[in-house]
C-alpha positions in Angstrom: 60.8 93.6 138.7 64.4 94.3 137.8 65.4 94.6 141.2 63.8 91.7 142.5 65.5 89.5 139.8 68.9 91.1 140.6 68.3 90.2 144.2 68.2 86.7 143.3 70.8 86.6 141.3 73.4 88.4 142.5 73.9 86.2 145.4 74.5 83.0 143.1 76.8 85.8 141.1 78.7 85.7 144.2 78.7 82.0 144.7 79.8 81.4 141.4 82.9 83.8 141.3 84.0 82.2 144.3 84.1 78.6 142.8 85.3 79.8 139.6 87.9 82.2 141.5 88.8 79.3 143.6 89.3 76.4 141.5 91.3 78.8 138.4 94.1 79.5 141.8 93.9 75.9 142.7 94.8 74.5 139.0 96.7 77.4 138.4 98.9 76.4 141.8 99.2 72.7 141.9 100.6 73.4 138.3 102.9 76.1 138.8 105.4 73.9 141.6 105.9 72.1 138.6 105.4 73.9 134.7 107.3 71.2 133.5 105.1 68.8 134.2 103.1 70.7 131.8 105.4 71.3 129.7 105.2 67.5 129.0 101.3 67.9 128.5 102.0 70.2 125.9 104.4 68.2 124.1 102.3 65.8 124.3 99.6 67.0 123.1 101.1 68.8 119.9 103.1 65.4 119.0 102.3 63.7 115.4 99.5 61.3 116.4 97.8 63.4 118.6 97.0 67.4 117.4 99.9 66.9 115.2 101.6 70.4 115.7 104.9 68.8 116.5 106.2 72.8 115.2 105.0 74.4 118.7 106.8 71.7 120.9 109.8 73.9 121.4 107.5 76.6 122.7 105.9 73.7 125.2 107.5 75.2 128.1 106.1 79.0 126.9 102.8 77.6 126.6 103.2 75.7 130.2 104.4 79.0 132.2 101.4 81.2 130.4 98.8 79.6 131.1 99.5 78.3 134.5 100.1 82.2 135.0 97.3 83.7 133.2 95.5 80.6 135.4 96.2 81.8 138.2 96.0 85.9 137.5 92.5 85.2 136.3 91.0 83.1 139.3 92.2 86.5 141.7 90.7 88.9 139.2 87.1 87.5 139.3 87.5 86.2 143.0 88.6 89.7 144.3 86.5 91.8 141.7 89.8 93.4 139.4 88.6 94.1 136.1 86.1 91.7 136.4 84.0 92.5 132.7 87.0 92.1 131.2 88.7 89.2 132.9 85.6 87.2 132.8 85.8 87.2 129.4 89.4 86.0 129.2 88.4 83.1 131.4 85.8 82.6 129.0 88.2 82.0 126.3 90.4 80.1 128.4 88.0 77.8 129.4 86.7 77.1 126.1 90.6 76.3 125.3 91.1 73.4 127.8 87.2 72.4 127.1 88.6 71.1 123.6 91.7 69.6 125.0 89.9 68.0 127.4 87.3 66.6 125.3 90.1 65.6 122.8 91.4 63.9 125.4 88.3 61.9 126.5 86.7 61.2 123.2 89.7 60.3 121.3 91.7 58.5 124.1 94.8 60.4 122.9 96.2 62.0 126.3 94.9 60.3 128.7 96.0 62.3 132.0 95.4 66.0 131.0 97.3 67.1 134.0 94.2 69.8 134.9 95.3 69.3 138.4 99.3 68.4 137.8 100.6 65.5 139.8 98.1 66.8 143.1 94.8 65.6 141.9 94.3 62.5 138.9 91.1 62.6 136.9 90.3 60.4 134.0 89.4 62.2 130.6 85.9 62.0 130.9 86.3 63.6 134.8 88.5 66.0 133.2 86.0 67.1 130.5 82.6 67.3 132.7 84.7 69.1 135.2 85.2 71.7 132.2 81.6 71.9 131.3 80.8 72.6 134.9 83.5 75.6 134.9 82.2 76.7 131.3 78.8 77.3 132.6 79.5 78.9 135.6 81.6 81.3 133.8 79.3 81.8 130.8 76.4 83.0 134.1 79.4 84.9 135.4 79.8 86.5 131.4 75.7 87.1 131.2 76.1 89.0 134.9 79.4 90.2 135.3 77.6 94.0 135.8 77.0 92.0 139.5 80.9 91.2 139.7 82.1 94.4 142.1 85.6 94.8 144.0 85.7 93.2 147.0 87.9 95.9 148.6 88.9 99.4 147.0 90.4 99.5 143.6 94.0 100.1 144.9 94.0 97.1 147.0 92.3 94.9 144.6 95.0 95.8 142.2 97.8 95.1 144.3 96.5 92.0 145.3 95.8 90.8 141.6 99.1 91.9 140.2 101.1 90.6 143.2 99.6 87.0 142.7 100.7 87.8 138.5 104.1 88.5 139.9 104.7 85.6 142.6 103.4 83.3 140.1 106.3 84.2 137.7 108.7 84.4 140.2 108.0 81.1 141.5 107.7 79.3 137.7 110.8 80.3 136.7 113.0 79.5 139.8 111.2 76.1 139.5 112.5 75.9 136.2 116.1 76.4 137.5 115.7 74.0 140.1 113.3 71.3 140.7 109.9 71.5 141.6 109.3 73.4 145.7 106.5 70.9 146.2 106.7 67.3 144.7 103.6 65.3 143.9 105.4 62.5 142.3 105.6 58.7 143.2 109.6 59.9 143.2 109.4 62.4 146.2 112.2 62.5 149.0 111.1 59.7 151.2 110.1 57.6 148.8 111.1 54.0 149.5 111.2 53.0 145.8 111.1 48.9 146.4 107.8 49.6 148.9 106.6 52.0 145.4 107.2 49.6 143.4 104.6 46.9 145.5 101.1 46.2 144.1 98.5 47.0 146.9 95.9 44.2 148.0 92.9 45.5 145.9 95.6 44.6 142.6 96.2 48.1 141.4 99.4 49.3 139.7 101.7 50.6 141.8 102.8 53.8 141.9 106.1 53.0 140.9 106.5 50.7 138.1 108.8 50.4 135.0 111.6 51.1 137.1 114.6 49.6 136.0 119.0 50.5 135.7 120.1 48.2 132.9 123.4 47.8 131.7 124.5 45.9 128.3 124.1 42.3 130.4 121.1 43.0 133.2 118.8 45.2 135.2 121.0 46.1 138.2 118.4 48.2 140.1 117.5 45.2 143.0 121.6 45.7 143.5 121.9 49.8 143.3 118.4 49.4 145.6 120.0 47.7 148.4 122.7 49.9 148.7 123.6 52.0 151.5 125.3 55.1 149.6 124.2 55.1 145.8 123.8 57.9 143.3 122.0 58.2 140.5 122.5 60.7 137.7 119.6 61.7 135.5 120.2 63.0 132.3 116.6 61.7 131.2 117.5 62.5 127.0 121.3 63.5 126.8 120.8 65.7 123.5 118.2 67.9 125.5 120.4 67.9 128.7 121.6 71.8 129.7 125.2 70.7 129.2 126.5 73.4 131.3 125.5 71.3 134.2 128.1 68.0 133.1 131.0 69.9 134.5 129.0 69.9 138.0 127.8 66.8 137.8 131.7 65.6 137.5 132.8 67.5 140.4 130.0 66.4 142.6 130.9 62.8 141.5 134.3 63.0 141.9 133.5 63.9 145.7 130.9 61.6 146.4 133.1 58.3 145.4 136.0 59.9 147.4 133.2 59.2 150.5 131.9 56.3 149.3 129.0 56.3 147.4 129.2 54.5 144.4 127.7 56.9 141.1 125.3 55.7 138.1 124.3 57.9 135.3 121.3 57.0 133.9 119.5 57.5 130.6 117.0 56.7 127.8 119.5 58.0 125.5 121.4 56.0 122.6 125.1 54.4 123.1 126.7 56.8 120.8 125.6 59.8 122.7 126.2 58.4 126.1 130.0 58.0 124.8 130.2 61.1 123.2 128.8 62.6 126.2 131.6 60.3 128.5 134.6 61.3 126.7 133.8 65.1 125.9 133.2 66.0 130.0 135.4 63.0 131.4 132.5 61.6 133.3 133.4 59.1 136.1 131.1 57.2 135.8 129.1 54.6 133.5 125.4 54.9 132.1 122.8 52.8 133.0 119.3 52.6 130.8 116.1 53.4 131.9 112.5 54.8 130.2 112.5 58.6 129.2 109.3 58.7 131.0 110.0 57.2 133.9 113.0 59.2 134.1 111.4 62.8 133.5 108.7 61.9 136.7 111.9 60.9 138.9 113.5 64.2 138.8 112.9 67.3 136.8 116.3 68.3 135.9 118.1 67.5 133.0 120.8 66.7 134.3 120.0 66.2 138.3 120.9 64.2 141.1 119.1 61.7 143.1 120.8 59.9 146.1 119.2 56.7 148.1 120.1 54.8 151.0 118.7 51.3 150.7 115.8 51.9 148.4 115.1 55.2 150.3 115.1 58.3 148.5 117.1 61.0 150.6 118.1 63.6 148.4 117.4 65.0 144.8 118.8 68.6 143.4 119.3 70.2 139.8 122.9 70.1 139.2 122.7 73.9 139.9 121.9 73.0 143.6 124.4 70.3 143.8 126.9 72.4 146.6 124.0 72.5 148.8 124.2 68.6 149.2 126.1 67.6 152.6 127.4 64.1 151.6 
């Protein structure tokens, strides 16, 4: 009798670890172009008003590159068979994590973009959440079998495979960090004709651009900067939390690229008294326009980073560590 029930279910044993396997490498993935997009999640979920934890937000960015690793470690454990008792039961444990913030999310209507699937893929709360309970009950029929969960190949090969994909995954969070993002979901991506963004479609739904605007003391300039031919725009999205190591750069690179013609904006959510501080201290060339923090932080990851357009059309955008590599 034993063996006829194990015949049945190790097959669905196999099914599941596949899905489960699968979709951890795919969240884990989509994610890790861009842990700090998450990073954002996390702050916003520990903010006052929400799980009120505003002590962890410094750690947001910890929290974002562990668990988009551990993510991502996980799903090639249980889908190639690498410690699978005790992995399962990690992912257990995992799952039950973003179960809560997930239902926090849904029946409180405090975050209301979890970011389960980064920029790539947008469910609502309530997606977000049943997607969870799905996930949580494969993996609890993974826990109750996992004596059915085998290597797929020999232990030696399974191993390097797992701890490879632990590895890469590290490797390619933190030199997104340093830059920006190697693949860019955003309404913001190079290519981007931010006017055409900024249209609402025939059916009446928000476009994906919106809240865009460059205001100075008077006006918003961006129609102006938008129908320009050579314009640069310099994001420093909250000047106290800018890596100011990068202003020096930022000069030089401006410097060059009025020499040719472009005319240079900063651009900031930041307050006046900053923004001068911030002027006179590096000898910027250039003024500070306003924008939202927000909108600022989905333009361009970098803090402080570079974004040049050419009529509307974004061609360009680096960290101001990869400003040499831009050919004005």
């Amino acid at each position: 009798m034993k063996k006829t029930k194990s015949r049945l279910i190790s097959p669905l044993v196999q099914v599941a670890r596949v899905i489960v396997g699968v979709l951890f490498i795919f969240s884990g993935a989509v994610k890790l172009v861009d842990p700090i997009g998450s990073q954002y999640k996390f702050e916003e979920y520990f903010s006052e008003g929400v799980l009120g934890l505003e002590f962890l937000i410094p750690f947001a960015l910890y929290f974002s590159v562990f668990l988009i690793v551990l993510e991502i470690f996980l799903g090639f454990a249980i889908l190639f068979g690498y410690r699978a008792k005790k992995m399962i039961k990690y992912a257990l444990v995992l799952i039950i994590f973003f179960l809560f913030l997930t239902w926090f999310s849904a029946f409180f209507n405090k975050v209301t973009d979890c970011g389960c699937f980064g920029d790539a893929i947008k469910l609502t709360p309530w997606q977000s959440f049943y997607k969870d309970v799905i996930l949580t009950i494969l993996i609890v029929f993974l826990y109750k079998n996992r004596e059915d969960i085998y290597p797929l190949f020999s232990i030696e090969k399974v191993t390097v495979i797992t701890v490879s994909s632990l590895l890469l995954s590290l490797f390619i969070a933190i030199y997104t960090i340093y830059h920006i993002p190697v693949i860019d979901f955003r309404a913001y991506k190079v290519g981007t004709n931010i006017p055409e963004g900024m249209k609402y479609q025939g059916d009446g739904k928000i476009p994906p651009i919106h809240d865009f605007m460059l205001e100075d003391e008077q006006s918003d300039l961006a129609n102006d900067i938008l129908k320009m031919d050579k314009a640069i725009l310099v994001i420093a999205s909250s000047i106290e939390k800018s890596e100011f190591d990068g202003f020096p750069e930022v000069k030089k690179f401006s410097l060059e690229a009025q020499r040719k013609g472009y005319k240079v904006y900063g651009v900031t959510a930041s307050f006046s008294e900053i923004i001068e501080l911030t002027q006179k201290n590096y000898n910027l060339p250039f003024k500070f326009l306003f924008c939202d923090e927000t909108t600022l932080k989905t333009m361009i990851r970098a803090n402080p980073g570079v974004i040049i357009l050419n009529k509307g059309t974004i061609i360009e955008k680096k960290s101001w560590r990869d400003l040499d590599d831009i050919e004005l």
